[in-house]
C-alpha positions as CSV (number, residue, x, y, z in Angstrom):
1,X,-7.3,-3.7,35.0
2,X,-9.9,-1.1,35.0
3,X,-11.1,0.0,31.6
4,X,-9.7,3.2,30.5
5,X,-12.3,6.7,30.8
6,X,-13.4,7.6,27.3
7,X,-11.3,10.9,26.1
8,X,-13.2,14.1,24.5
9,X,-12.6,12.3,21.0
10,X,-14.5,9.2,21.7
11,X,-16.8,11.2,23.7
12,X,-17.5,13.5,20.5
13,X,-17.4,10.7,17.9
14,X,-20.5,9.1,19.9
15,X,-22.6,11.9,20.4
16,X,-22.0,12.7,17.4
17,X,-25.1,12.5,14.6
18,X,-24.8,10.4,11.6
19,X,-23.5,11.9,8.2
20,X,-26.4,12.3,6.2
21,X,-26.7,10.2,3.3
22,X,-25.2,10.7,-0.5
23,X,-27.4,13.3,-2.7
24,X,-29.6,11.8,-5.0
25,X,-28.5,11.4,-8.5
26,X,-30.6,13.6,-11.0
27,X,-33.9,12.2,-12.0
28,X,-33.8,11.1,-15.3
29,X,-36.7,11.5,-17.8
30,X,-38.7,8.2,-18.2
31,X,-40.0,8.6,-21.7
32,X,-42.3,5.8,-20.7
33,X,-43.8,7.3,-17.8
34,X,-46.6,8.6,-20.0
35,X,-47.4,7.4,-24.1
36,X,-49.5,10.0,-25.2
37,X,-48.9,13.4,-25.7
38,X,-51.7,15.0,-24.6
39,X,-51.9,12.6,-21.3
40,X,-48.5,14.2,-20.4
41,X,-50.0,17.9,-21.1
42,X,-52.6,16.8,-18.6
43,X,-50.7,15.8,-16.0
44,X,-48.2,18.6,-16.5
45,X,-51.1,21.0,-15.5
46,X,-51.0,22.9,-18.9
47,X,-53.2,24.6,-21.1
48,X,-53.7,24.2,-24.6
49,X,-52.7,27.1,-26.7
50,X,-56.3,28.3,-26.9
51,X,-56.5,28.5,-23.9
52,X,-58.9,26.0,-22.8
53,X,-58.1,23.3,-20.3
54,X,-56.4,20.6,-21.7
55,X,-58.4,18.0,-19.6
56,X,-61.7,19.4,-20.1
57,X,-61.6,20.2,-23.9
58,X,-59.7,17.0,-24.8
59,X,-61.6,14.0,-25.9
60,X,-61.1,11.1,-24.0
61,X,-60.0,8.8,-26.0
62,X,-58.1,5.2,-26.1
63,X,-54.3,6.1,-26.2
64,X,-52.8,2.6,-27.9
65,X,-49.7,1.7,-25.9
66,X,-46.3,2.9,-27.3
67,X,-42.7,2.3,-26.5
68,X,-39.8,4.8,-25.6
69,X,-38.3,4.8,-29.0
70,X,-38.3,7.2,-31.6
71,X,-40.8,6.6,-34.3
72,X,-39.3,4.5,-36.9
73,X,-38.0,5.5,-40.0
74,X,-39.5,5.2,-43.3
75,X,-37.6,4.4,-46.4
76,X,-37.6,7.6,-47.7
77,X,-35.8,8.7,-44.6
78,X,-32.6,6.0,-45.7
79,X,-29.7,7.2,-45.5
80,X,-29.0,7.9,-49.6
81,X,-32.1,10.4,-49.2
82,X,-29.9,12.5,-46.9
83,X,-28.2,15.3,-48.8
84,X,-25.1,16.3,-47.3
85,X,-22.3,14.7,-45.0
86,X,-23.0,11.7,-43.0
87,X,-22.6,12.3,-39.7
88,X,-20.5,9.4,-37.6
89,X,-21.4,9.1,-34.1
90,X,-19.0,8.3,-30.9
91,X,-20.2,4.9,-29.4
92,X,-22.0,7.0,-26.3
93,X,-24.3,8.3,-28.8
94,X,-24.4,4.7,-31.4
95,X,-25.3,3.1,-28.5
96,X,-28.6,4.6,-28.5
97,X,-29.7,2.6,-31.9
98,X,-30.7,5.8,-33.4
99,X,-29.5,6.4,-37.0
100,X,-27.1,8.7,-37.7
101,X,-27.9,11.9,-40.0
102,X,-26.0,14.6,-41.4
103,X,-22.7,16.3,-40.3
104,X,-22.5,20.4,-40.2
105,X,-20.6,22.8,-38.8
106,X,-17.1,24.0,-41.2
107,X,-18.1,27.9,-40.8
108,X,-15.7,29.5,-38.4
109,X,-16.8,32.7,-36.3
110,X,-13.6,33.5,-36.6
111,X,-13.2,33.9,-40.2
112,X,-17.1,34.7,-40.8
113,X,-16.9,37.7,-38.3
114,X,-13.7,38.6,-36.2
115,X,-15.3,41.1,-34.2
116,X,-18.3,38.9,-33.3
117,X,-16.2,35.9,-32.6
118,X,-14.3,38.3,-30.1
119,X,-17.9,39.1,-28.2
120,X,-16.9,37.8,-24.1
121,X,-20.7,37.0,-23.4
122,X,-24.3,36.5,-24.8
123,X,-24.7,40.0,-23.4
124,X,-22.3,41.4,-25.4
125,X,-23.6,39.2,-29.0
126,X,-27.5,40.7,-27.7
127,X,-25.7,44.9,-27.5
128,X,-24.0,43.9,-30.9
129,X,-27.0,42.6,-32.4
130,X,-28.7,45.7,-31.6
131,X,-27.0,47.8,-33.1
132,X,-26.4,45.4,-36.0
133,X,-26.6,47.2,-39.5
134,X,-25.0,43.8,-41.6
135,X,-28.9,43.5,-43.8
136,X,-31.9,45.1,-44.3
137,X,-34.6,44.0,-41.6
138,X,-33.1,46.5,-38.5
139,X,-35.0,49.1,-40.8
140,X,-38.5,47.3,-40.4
141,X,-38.3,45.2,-37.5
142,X,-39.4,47.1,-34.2
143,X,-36.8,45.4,-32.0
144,X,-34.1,43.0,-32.2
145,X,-34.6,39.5,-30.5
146,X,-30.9,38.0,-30.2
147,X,-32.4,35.0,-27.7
148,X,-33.4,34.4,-23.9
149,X,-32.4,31.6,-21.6
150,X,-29.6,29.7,-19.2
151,X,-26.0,31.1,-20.5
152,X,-25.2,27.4,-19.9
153,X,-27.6,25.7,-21.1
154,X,-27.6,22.2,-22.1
155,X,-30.3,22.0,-24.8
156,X,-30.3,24.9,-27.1
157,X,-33.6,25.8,-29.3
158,X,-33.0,27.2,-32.4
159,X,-36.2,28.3,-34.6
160,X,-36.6,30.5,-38.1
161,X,-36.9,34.3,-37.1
162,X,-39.2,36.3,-35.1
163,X,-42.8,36.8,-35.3
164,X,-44.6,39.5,-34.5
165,X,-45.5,38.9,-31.0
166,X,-41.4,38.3,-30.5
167,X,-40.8,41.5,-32.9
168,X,-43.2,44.3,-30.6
169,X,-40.9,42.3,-27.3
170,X,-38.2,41.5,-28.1
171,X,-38.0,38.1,-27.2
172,X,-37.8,34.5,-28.8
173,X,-41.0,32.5,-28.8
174,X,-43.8,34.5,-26.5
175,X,-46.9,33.9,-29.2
176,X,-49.1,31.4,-29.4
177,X,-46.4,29.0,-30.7
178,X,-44.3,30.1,-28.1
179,X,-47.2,29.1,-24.8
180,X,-46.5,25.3,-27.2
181,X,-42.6,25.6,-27.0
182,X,-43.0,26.3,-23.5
183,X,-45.3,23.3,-22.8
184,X,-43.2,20.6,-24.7
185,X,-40.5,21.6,-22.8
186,X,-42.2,21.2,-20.1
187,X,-43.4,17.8,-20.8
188,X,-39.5,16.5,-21.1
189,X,-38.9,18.1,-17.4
190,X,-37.3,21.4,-18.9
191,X,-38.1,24.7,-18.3
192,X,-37.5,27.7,-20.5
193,X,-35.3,29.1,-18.1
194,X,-33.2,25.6,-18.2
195,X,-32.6,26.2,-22.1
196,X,-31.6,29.2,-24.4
197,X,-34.0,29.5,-26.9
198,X,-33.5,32.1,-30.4
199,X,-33.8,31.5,-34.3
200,X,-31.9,31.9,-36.8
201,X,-32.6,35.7,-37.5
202,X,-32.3,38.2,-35.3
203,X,-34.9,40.5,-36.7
204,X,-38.2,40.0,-38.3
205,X,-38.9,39.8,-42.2
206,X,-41.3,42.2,-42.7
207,X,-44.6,40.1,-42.9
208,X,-43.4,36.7,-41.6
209,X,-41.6,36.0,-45.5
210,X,-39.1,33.4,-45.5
211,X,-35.7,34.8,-44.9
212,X,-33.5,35.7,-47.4
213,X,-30.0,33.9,-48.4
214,X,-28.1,37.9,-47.8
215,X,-30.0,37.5,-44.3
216,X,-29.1,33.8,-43.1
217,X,-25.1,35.3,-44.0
218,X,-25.5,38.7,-42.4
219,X,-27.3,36.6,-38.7
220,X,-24.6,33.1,-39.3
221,X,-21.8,34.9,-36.8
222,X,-24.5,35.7,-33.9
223,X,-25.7,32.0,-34.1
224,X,-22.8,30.4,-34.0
225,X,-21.1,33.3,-31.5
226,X,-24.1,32.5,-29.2
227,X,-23.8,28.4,-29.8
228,X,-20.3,28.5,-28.8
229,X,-20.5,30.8,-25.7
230,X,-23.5,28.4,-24.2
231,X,-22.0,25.1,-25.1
232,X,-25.0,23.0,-25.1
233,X,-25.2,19.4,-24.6
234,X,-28.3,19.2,-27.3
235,X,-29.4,21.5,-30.6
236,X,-33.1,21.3,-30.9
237,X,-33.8,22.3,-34.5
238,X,-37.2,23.3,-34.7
239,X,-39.1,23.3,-38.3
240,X,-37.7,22.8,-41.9
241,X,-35.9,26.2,-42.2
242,X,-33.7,25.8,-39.0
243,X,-33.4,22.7,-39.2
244,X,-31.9,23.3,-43.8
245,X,-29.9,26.1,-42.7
246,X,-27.6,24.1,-39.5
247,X,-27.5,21.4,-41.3
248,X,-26.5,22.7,-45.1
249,X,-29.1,20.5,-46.6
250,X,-32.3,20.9,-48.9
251,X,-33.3,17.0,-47.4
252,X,-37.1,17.5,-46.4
253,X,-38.1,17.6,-43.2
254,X,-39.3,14.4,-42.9
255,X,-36.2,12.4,-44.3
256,X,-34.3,14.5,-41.1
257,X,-36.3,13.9,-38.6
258,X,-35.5,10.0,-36.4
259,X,-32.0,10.7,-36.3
260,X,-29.2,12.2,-34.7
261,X,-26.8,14.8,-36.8
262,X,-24.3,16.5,-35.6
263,X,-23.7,20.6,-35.8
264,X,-20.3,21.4,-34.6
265,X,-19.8,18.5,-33.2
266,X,-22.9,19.1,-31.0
267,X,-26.2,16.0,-31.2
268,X,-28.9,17.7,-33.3
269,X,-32.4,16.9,-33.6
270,X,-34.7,18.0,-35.7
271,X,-38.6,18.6,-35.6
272,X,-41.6,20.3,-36.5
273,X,-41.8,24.4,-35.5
274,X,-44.7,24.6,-32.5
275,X,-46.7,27.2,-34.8
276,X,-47.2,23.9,-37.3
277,X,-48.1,21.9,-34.5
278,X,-51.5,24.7,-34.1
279,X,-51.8,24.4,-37.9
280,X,-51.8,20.6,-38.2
281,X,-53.0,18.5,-35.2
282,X,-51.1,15.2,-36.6
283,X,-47.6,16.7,-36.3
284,X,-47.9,16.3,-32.6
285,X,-47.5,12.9,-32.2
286,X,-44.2,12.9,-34.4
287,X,-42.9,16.2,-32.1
288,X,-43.0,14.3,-29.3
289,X,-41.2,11.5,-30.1
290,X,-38.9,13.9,-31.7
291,X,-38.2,15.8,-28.2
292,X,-38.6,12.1,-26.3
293,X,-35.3,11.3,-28.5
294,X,-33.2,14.8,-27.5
295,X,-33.9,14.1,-23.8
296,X,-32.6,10.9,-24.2
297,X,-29.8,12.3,-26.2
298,X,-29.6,14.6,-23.1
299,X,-29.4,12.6,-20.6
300,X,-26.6,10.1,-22.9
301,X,-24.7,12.8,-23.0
302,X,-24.7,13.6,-19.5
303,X,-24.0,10.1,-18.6
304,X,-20.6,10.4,-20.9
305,X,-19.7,13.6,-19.7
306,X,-20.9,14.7,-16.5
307,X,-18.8,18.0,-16.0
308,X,-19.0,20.2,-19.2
309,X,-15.6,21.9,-20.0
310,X,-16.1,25.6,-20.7
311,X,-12.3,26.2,-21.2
């Protein structure tokens, strides 16, 4: 019998090209593809905050080889020199062998600030805080700076209050500290449009003073407004005064830093402000490993949850 002519189906199906392959998955950071800090601002391309190369005005020098891990904790980082609620960690997150740190988070938008916790958008938090009246700094500050950066972002930077570089633009970070921020980011595969970066006031104390208690209260419904809206996967907690104020504690820097806490149920880390990092040349090492451990917290978290729910 004589075989059968091919019909437009089989004709089609053979002429047809092949389906092209599966996307990628999303690179993940390789905290070991580089063990020096400054080797990794290198080969980013950046520039060091003085402007100067970072290749050419960098001495070369032996980097010892280091591993992925965070650095380790010293005893005075143990748990008993924690003051406040131990945080317990889901098994996605134990698994990571990082010690656990402090728990946060009971304040309510809700019951701090109705109208806030009513606000539909960061937009509407940023018109609000604008006209915000609650303390005394809209009187000296020049502008408000209620925070810049991806409405759904998935690591969240949360500094002290705004300088005056932020103060005369209006926006988070843009000084000198801020050209840092920018570069560490960087150096984990972020880029400040991938995060949403603001502090913990909304307007500057007049001459860079440490807040005050009346100003943390007036500012707590905007943080938390603008930490619910974005829903990030990550809190980056940079320098001892954000870092106090999420967490509720007086525990030094130091003793917080090599662990994971938890604000709202969000993975925190904490870590040294960039403006210290120009001030102290030593606190650079520690940073990294500090931001080396929330990109791995990052990408854990995206591993145990790969769709966010923004329900």
């Amino acid at each position: 019998m004589a075989p059968s002519a091919p019909d437009d189906a089989d004709i089609a199906a053979q002429s047809a090209p092949p389906p092209p392959p599966p996307p990628a998955p999303d690179a993940r950071f390789d905290a070991q593809s580089s063990t020096d800090w400054r080797e990794t601002l290198r080969q980013a391309g950046t520039r060091r905050p003085d402007g100067d190369a970072g290749a050419a005005s960098l001495p070369a020098q032996p980097t010892p080889a280091r591993t992925s891990s965070p650095a380790p904790v010293s005893p005075a980082a143990s748990a008993a020199s924690l003051s406040g609620v131990p945080a317990v960690l889901p098994d996605w997150l134990a698994a990571l062998g990082v010690p656990a740190g402090l728990e946060a988070g009971a304040a309510r938008v809700q019951d701090l600030s109705p109208d806030v916790s009513a606000l539909p958008s960061l937009e509407a938090v940023a018109q609000h805080i604008a006209a915000c009246q609650r303390c005394g700094l809209h009187k000296t500050a020049r502008n408000p700076v209620p925070g810049e950066g991806h409405p759904r972002a998935e690591l969240l930077c949360v500094g002290e209050a705004p300088g005056a570089n932020e103060d005369m633009q209006g926006r988070p970070f843009v000084g000198e500290a801020g050209q840092l921020l920018t570069k560490i980011l960087a150096a984990i595969q972020l880029g400040r449009d991938d995060v949403f970066i603001h502090n913990v006031l909304k307007h500057r104390p007049p001459g860079n003073r440490d807040p005050n208690p009346d100003e943390v209260l007036a500012c707590q419904p905007y943080l938390l407004r603008q930490i619910e809206l974005v829903r990030p996967r990550v809190i980056l907690a940079l320098g001892r005064f954000a870092a106090q104020t999420l967490l509720q504690t007086g525990t030094a820097i130091g003793a917080l830093r090599g662990r994971i806490h938890r604000f709202h149920g969000v993975p925190l880390i904490v870590t040294y402000h960039p403006a210290a990092l120009l001030r102290n040349e030593a606190w650079k090492r520690p940073t990294w490993e500090d931001v080396k451990l929330a990109r791995r917290v990052l990408d854990a978290a995206r591993a145990a949850e790969p769709q966010r729910s923004f329900e």
